[in-house]
mmCIF file as gemmi writes it, N, C-alpha and C atoms, coordinates in Angstrom:
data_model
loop_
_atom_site.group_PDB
_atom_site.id
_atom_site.type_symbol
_atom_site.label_atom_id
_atom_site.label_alt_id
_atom_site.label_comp_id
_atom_site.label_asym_id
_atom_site.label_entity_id
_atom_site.label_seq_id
_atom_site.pdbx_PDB_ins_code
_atom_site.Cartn_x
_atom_site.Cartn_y
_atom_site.Cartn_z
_atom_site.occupancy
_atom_site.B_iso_or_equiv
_atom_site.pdbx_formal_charge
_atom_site.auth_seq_id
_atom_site.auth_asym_id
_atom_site.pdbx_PDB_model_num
ATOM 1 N N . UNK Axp A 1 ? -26.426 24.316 -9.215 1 0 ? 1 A 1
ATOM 2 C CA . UNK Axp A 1 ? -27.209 23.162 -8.822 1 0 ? 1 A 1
ATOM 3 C C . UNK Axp A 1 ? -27.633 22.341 -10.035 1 0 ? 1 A 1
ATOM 4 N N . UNK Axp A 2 ? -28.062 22.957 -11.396 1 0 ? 2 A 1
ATOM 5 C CA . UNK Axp A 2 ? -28.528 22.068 -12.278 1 0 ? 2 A 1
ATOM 6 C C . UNK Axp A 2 ? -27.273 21.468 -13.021 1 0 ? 2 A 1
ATOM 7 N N . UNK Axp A 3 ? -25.948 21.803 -12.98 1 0 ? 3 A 1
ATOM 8 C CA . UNK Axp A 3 ? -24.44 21.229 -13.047 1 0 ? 3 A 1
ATOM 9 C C . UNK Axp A 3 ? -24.433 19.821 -12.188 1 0 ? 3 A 1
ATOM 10 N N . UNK Axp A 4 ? -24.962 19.782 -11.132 1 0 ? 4 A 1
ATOM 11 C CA . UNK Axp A 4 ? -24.793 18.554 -10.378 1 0 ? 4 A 1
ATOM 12 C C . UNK Axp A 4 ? -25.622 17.922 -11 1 0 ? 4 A 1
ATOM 13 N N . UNK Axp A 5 ? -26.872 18.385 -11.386 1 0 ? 5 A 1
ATOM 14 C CA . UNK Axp A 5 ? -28.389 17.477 -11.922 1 0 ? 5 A 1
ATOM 15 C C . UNK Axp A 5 ? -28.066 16.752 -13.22 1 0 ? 5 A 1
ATOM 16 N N . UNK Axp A 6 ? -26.911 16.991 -13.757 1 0 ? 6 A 1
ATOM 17 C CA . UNK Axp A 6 ? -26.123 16.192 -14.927 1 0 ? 6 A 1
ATOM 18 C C . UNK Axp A 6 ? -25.317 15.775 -14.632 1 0 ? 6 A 1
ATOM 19 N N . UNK Axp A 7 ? -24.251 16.276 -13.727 1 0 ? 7 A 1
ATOM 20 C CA . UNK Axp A 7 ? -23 15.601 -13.518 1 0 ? 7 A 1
ATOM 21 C C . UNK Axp A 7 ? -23.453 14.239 -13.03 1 0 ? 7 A 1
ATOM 22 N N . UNK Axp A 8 ? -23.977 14.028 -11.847 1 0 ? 8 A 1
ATOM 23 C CA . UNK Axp A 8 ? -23.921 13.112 -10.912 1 0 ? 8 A 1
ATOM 24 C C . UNK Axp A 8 ? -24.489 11.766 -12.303 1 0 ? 8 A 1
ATOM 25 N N . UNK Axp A 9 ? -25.863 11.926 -12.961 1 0 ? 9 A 1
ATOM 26 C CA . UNK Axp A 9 ? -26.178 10.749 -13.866 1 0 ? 9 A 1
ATOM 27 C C . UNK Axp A 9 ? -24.964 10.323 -14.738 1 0 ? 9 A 1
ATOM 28 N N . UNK Axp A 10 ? -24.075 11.332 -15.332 1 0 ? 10 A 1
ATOM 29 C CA . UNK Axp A 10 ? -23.72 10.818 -16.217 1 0 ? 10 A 1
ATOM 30 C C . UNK Axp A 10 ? -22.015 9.846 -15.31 1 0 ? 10 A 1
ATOM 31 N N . UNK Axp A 11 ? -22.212 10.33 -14.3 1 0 ? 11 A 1
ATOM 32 C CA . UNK Axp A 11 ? -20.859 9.814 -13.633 1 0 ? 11 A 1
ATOM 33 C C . UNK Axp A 11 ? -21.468 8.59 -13.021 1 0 ? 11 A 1
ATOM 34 N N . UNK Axp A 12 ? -22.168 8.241 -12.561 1 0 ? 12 A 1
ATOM 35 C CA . UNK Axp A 12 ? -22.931 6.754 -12.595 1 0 ? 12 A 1
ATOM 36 C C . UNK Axp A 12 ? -22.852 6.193 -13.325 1 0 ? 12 A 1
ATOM 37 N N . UNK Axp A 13 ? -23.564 6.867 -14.798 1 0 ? 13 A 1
ATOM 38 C CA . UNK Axp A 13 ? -23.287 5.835 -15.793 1 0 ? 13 A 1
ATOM 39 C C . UNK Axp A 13 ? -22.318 5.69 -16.563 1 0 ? 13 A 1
ATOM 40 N N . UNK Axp A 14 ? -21.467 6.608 -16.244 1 0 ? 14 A 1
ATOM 41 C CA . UNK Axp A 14 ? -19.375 6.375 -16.574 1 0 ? 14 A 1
ATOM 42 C C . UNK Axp A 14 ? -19.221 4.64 -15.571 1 0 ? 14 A 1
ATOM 43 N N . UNK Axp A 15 ? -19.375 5.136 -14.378 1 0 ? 15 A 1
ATOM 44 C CA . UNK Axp A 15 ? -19.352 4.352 -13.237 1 0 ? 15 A 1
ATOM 45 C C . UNK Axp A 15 ? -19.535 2.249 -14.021 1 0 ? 15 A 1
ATOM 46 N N . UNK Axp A 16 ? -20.914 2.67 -14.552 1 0 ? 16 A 1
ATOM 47 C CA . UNK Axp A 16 ? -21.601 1.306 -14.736 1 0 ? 16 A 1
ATOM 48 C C . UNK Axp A 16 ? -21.022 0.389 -15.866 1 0 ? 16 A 1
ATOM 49 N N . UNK Axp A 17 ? -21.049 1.596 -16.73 1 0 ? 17 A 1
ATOM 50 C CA . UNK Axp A 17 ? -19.912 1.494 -17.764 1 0 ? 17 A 1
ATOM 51 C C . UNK Axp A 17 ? -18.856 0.423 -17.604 1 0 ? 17 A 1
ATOM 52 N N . UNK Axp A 18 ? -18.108 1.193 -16.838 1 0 ? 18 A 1
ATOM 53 C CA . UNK Axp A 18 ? -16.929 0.413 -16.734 1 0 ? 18 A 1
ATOM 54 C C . UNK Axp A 18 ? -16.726 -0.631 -15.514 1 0 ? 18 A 1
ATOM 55 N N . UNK Axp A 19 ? -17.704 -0.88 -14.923 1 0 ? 19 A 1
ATOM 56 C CA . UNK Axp A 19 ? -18.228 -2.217 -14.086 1 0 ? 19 A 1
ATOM 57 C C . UNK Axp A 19 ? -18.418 -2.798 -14.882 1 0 ? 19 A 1
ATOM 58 N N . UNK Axp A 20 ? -19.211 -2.942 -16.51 1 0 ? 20 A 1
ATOM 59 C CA . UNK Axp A 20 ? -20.102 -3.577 -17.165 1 0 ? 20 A 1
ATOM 60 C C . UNK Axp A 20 ? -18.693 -4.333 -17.835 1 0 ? 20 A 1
ATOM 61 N N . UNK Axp A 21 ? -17.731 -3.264 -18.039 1 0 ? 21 A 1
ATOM 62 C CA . UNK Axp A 21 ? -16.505 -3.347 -18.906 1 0 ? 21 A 1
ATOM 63 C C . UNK Axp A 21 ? -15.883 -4.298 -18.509 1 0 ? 21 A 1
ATOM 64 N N . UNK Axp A 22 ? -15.357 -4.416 -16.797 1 0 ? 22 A 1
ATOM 65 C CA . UNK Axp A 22 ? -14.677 -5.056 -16.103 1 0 ? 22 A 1
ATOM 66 C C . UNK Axp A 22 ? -15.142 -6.667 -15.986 1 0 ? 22 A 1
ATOM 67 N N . UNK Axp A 23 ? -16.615 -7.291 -16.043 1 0 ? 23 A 1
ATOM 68 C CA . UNK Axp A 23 ? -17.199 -7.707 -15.729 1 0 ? 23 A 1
ATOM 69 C C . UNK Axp A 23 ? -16.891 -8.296 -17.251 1 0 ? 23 A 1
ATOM 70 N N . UNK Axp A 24 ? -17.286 -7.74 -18.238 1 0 ? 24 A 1
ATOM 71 C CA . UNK Axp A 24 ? -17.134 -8.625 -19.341 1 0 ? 24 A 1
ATOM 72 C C . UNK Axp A 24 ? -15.857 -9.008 -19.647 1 0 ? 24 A 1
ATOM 73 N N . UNK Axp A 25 ? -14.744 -8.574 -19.28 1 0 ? 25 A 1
ATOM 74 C CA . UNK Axp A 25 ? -13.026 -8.852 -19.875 1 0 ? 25 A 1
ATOM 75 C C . UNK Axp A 25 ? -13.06 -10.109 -18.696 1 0 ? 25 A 1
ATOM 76 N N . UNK Axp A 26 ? -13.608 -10.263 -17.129 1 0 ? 26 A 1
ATOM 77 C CA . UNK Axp A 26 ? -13.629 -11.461 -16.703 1 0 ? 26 A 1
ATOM 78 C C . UNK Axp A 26 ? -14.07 -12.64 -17.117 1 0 ? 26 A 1
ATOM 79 N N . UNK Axp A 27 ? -15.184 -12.427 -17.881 1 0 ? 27 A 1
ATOM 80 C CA . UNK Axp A 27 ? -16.411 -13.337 -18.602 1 0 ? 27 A 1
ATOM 81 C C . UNK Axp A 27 ? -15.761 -14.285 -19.589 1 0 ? 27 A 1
ATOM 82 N N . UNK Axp A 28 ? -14.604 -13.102 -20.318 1 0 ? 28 A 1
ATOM 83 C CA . UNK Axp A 28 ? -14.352 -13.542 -21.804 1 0 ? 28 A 1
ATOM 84 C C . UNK Axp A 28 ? -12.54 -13.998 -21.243 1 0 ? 28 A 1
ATOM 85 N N . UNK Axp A 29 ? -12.282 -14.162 -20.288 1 0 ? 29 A 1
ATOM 86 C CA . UNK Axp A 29 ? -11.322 -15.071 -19.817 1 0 ? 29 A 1
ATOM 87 C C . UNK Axp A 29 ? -10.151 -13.962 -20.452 1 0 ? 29 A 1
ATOM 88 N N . UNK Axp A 30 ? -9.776 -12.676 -19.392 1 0 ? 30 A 1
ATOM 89 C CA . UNK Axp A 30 ? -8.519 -11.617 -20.365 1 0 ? 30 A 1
ATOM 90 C C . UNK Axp A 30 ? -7.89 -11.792 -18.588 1 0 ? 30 A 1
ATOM 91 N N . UNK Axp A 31 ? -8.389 -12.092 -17.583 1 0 ? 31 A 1
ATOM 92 C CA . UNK Axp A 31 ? -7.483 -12.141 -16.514 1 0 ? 31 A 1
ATOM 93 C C . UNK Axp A 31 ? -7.107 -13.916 -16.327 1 0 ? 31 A 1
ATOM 94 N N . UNK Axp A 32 ? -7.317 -14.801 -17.118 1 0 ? 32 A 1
ATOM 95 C CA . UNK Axp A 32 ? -7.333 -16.371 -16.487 1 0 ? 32 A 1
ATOM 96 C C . UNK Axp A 32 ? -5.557 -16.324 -16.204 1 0 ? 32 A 1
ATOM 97 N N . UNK Axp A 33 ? -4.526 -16.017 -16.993 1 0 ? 33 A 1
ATOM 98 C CA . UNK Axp A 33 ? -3.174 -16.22 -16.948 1 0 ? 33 A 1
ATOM 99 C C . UNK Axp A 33 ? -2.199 -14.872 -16.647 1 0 ? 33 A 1
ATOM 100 N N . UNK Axp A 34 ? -2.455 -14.352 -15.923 1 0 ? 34 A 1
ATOM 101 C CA . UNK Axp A 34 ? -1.668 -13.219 -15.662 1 0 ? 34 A 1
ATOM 102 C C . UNK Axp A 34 ? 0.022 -13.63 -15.269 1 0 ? 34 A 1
ATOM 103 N N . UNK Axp A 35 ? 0.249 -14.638 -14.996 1 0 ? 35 A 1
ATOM 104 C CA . UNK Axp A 35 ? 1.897 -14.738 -15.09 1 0 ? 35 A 1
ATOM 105 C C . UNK Axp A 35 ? 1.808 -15.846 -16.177 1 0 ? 35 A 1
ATOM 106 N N . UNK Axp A 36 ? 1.745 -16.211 -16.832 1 0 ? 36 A 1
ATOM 107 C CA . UNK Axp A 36 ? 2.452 -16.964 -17.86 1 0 ? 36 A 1
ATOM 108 C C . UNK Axp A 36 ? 3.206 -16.186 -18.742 1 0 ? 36 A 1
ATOM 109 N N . UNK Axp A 37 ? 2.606 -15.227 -19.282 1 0 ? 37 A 1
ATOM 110 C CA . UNK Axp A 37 ? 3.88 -14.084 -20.022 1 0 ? 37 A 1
ATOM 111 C C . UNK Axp A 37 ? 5.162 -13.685 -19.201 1 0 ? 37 A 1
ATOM 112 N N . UNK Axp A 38 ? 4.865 -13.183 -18.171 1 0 ? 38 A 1
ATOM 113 C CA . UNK Axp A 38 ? 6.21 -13.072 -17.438 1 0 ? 38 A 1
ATOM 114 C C . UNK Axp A 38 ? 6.858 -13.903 -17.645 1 0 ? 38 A 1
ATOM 115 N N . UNK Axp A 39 ? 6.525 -15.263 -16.837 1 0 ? 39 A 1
ATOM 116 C CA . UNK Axp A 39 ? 7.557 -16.219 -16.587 1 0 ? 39 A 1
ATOM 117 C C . UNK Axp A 39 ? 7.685 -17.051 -18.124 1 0 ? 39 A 1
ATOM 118 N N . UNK Axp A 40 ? 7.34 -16.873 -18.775 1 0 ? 40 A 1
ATOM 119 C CA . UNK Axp A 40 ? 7.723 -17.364 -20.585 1 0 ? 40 A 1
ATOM 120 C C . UNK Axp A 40 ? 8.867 -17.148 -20.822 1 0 ? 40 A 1
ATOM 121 N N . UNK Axp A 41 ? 9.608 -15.706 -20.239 1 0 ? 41 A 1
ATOM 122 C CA . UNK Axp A 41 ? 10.84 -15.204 -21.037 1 0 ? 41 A 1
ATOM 123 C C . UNK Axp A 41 ? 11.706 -16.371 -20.189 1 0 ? 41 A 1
ATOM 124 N N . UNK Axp A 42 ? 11.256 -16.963 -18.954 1 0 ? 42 A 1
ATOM 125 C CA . UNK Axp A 42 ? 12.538 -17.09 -18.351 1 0 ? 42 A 1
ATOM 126 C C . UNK Axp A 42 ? 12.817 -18.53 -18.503 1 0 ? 42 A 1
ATOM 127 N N . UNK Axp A 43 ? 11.794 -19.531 -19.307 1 0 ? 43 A 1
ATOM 128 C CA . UNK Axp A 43 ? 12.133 -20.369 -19.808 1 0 ? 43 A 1
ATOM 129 C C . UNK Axp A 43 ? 13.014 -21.056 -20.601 1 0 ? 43 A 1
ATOM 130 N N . UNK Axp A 44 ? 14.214 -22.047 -20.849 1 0 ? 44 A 1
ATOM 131 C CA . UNK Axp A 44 ? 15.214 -21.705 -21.495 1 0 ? 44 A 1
ATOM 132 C C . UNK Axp A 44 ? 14.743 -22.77 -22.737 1 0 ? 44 A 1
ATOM 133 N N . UNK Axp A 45 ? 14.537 -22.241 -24.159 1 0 ? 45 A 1
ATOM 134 C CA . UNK Axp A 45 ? 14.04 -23.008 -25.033 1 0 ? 45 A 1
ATOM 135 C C . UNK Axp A 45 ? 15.062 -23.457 -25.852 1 0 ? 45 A 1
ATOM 136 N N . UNK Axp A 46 ? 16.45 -24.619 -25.508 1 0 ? 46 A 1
ATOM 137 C CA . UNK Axp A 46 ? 17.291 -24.846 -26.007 1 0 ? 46 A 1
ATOM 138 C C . UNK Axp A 46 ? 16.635 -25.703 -27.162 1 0 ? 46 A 1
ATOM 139 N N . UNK Axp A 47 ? 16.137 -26.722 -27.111 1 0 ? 47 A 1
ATOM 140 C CA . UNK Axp A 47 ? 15.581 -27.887 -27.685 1 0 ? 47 A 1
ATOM 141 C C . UNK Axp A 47 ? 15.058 -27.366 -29.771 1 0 ? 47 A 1
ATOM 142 N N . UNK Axp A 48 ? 14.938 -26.22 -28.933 1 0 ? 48 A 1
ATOM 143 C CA . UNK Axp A 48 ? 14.083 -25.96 -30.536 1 0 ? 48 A 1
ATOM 144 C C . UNK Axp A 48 ? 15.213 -24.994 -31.277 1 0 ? 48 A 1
ATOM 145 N N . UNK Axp A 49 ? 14.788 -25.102 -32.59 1 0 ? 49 A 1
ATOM 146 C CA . UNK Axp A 49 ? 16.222 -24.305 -33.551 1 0 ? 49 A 1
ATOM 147 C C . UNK Axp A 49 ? 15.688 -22.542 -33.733 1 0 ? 49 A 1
């Protein structure tokens, strides 16, 4: 029982953690372009040497 009386806090705050994590990589603009890399390769860049 005192195994749960630690587990459970610290897995919340694993939990919050990585809400906090997720929340800031949105903030700081890391999801705005999710296909532009893909579709980059398939561009055909004759023009340039």
């Amino acid at each position: 029982m005192t195994g749960l009386a630690l587990l459970i806090p610290v897995a919340l705050g694993l939990g919050l953690l990585g809400l906090a994590g997720f929340f800031w990589s949105v903030k700081s603009g890391q999801f705005d372009d999710a296909d532009g890399a893909a579709l980059r390769i398939l561009i055909d860049d004759e023009d340039q040497p």
